[in-house]
N, C-alpha and C positions, 0 to 999 in steps of 0.2 A: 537147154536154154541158156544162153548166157544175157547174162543182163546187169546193169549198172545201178548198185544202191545208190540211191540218190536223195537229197536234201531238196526241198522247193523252198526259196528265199522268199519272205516277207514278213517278218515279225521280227524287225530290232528294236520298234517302239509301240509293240501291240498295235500296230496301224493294218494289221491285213488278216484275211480270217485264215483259220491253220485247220487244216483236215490230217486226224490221222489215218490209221487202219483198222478195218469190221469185216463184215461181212457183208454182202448186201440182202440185209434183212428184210423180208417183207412187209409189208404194211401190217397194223396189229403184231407184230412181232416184237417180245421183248428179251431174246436172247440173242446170241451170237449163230447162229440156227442160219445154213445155207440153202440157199433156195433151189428149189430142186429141178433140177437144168439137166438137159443130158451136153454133149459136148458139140460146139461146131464144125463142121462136114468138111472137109476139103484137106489137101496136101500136107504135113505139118508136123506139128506136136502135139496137135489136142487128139486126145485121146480118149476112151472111155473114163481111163484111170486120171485123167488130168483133163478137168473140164474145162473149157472157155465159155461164157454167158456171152449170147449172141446181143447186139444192139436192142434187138426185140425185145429179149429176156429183160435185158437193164431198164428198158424203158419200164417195162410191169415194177421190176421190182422195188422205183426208185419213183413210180408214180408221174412220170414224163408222159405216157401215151396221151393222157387227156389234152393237158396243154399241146400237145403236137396236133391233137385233131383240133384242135379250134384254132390255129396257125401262128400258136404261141411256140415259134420252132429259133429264136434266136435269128431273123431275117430281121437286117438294118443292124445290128450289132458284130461288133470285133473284139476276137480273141486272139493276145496279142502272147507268141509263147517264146519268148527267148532259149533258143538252143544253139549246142556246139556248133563250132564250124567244121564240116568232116572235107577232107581232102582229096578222097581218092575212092572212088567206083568200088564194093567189093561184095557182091549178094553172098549170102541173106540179112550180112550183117549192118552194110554200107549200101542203103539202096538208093533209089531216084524217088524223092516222098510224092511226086506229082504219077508215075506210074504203080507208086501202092493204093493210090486213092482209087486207082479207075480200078482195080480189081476190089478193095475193100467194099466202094462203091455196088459195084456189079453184084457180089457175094451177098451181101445185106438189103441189096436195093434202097439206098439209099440215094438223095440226090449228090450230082459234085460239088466239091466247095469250093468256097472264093477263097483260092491262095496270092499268097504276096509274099515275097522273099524282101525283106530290107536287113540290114549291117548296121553294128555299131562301129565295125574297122574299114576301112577302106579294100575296095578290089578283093573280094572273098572268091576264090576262082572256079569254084562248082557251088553255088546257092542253094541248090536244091538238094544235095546229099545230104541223108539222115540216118545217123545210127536206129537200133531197134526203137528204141526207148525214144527217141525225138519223135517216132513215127508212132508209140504211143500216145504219147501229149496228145498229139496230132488226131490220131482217130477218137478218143474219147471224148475228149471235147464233138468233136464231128456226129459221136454219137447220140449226146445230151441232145446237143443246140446244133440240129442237121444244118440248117439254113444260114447260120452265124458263118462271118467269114473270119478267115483265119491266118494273121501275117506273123510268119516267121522270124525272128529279131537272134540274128544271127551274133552269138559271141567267140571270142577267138578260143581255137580248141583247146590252148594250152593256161584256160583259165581255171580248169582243177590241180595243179602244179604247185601253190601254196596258196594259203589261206589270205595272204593280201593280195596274188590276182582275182583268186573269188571274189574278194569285197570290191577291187576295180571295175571285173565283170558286169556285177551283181549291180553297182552303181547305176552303171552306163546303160544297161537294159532296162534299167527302172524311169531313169530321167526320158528314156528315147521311146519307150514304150506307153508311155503317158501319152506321147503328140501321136501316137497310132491307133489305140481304140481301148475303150472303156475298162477293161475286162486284162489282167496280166495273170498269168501261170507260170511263175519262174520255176525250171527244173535243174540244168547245170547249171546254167549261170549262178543257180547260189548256192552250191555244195561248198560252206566255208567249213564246215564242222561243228565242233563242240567251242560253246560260247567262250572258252580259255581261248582258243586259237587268235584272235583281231587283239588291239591294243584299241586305245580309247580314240583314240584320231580316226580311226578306221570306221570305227564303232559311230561316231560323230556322222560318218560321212553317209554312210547306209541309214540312217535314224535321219538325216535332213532328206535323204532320198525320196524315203518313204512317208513322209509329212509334205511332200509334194507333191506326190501323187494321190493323198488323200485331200489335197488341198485343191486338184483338180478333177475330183471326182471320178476317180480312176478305184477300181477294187483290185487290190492285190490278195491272189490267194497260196497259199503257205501249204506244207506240208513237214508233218511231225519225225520227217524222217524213220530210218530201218532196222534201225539198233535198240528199239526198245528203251529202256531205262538210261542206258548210255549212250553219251555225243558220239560222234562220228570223229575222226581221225581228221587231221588239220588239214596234210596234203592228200587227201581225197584219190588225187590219182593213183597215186606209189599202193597204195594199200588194197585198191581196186583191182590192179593188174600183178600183185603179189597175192593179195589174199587178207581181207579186211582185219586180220588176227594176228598178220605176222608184225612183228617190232611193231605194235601198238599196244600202249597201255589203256584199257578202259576206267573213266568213272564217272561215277554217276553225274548225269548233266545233261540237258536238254541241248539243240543243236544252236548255235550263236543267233538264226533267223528267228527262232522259237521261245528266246532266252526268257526262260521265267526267274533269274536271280542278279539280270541288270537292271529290270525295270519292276519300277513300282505296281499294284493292282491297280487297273483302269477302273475308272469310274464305274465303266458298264458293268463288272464281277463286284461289284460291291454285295455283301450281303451273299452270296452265291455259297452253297456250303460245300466245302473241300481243298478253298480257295483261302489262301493265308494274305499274308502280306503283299506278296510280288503275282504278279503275273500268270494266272493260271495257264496251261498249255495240256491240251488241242482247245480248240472250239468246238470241233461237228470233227463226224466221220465218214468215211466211204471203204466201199469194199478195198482192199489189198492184198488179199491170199494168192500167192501164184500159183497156187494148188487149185485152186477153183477160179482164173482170173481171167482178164481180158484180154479177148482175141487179136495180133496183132497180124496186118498180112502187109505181107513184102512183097516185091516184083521178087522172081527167080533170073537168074542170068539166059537162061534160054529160053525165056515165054513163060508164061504162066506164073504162079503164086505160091507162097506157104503160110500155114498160120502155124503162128508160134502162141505160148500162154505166157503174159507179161504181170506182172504186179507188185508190191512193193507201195508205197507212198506214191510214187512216180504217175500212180492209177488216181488217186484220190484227188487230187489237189484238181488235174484237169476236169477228174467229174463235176467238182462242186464251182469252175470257172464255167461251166456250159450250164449248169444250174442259174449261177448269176445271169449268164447272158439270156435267158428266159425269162427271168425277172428284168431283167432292165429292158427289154420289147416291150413286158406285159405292163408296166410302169410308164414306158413311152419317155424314158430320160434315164440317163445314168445314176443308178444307187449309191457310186463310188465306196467308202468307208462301210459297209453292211454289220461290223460288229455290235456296236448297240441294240441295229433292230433284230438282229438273231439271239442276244440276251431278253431283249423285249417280251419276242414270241416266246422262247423258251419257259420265260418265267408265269406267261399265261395260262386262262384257260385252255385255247390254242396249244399246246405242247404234245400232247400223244395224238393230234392229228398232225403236225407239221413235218413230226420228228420220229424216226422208231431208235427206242429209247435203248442202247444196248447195255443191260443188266448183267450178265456173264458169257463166259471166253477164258480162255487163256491170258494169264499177266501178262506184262509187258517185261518178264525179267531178259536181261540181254547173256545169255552164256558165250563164253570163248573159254580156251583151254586154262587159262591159268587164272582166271577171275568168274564170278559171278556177279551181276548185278543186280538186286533186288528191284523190282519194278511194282506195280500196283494192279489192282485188279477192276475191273468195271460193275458199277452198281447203277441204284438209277439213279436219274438228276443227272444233273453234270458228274463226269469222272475223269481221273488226269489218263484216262486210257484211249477212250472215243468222246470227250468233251460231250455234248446234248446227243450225240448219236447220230444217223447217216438221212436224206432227205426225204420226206415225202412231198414230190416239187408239187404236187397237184391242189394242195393245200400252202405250201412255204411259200410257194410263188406269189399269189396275190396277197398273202401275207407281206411279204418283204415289201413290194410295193406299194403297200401301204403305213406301215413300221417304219420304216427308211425317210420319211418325211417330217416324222416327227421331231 
């Protein structure tokens, strides 16, 4: 499998929810404990030994069937995902995202979605080409919130290059993606790194971003990135296509979208135990094991399909955007800012039916060859490893929608 660690931007001023990585725990389940899936059938990499959880599977596990049978499926709603711009045709890695759909579609039985190709650059000259990873965005969401339609908000490719084109990127999708639909899941476009990488002008410019889109009622959702206890490297690409370990130094530091030591604790964490001063980070979790992850399927160059097994952060953030997009149908109006009323519930009676609360797992330590990072371990309540835990949308959903008004 190859595939791209990746950062999802939206946290430079606590304004968007941040999903890290779990498992996708069952309902009543209070540990890190993978649900027992065999693998999905077809062409690929899923294997015995390397499971993919089919849309079906996710839905049980994540508590979605209900609301899909009562046609709370994300229809009249937009998820809006800012990805690369790819150049050039090249299966399995470089595909047509409009021909993965009609096979993912067919394989899952699911319905087609409503796609839209727009740019924040002028004249992009293949729209619809998608590395792996854009074509996860893509199906995850499609899985959550089947009916939700889905516009593509194309960035220029060379915006993982350094840390002040990600913050230009990152800008330009967030202001552009506000005027396209309720719901944003930024994946490259915000690979800045670790919070050193931006200067404070930069840092200004993504913080006024993201207070605009909170201020139009737009949710942006975040991802805790793949390094565990430490930031991600600044030029993201170099490291990527080297080898995220070579000529980088790690330390301990959450990633610049996620920053819990430039901003102050929000209102909402007040009182919240584990949570100091600044900025607690994640909020909520979702599965991301690539070892047990989500099934991705590509056109093949001669007909037919493969599925590959994708995971990472990259999984998370889109699941809990097709989460929102269920909520904001079952609401009948957009929830925009959703952190307060997911502290709200958390803090509730409500909480071990909204939430599966992951208690233990593996720390988050980040190892590379010449450093260790010490990272932290998951308990219950909030933890800085899986924040309240991963969704049970059958209960969170008409929760939020009612939370969210307050």
């Amino acid at each position: 499998m190859i595939c791209r660690t990746r950062l999802l931007l939206a946290s430079a001023a606590a304004l968007c929810l941040l999903a890290a990585a779990c498992s996708a725990a069952p309902a009543g389940s209070s540990s890190a404990r993978r649900p027992q899936a065999g693998p999905a059938r077809g062409t690929g990499e899923c294997t015995s030994v390397t499971r993919c959880y089919t849309p079906r599977q996710l839905e049980v596990a994540y508590g979605v069937g209900p609301l899909l049978h009562r046609g709370i499926d994300g229809r009249g709603e937009t998820v809006v995902l800012p990805e690369l711009a790819e150049s050039q045709l090249s299966p399995p890695l470089v595909t047509d995202l409009r021909q993965d759909f009609v096979y993912f579609d067919r394989l899952f039985h699911l319905p087609a979605p409503r796609l839209k190709v727009v740019s924040t650059f002028p004249g992009p000259a293949h729209p619809w080409l998608a590395f792996g990873e854009e074509v996860l965005d893509a199906e995850v969401v499609h899985t959550i919130a089947p009916r939700a339609a889905l516009t593509i908000l194309l960035v220029k490719g060379t915006s993982l290059d350094s840390a002040g084109q990600a913050v230009a990127a990152s800008v330009a999708a967030l202001r552009r993606g506000a005027t396209e639909g309720g719901i944003i899941s930024l994946s490259p476009a915000g690979q800045i790194g670790g919070e050193h990488c931006v200067d404070h002008a930069q840092l200004t410019q993504l913080n006024a971003a993201l207070h605009a889109d909170a201020g139009h009622r737009v949710t942006v959702v975040a991802a805790s990135a793949d390094t565990g206890a430490a930031g991600e490297p600044c030029a993201l690409i170099h490291a990527l296509s080297g080898g995220i370990s070579r000529g980088f130094t790690p330390r301990k530091e959450v990633g610049l979208v996620t920053s819990d030591h430039l901003f102050g604790r929000p209102s909402y964490q007040h009182g919240v135990a584990g949570i100091g001063a600044y900025r607690g980070v994640p909020d909520v979790a979702a599965d991301a094991n690539p070892a047990t992850g989500f099934p991705v399927v590509t056109a093949k160059a001669g007909g037919g399909y493969a599925i590959s097994v994708h995971g990472g952060t990259s999984a998370s953030a889109p699941l809990w955007a097709g989460v929102i997009a269920l909520a904001d149908q079952y609401a009948g109006r957009h929830l925009g800012f959703v952190n307060p009323a997911i502290y709200l519930i958390a803090r509730s009676p409500h909480y071990h039916q909204a939430f599966h609360d992951i208690t233990a797992g593996n720390a988050n330590t980040a190892e590379f060859p010449h450093r260790t990072i010490t990272g932290y371990r998951a308990g219950p309540g909030w933890d800085p490893v899986t924040g309240w835990g991963s969704p049970n949308a059958k209960t969170l959903v008409p929760l939020l929608a009612s939370y969210a008004s307050r």
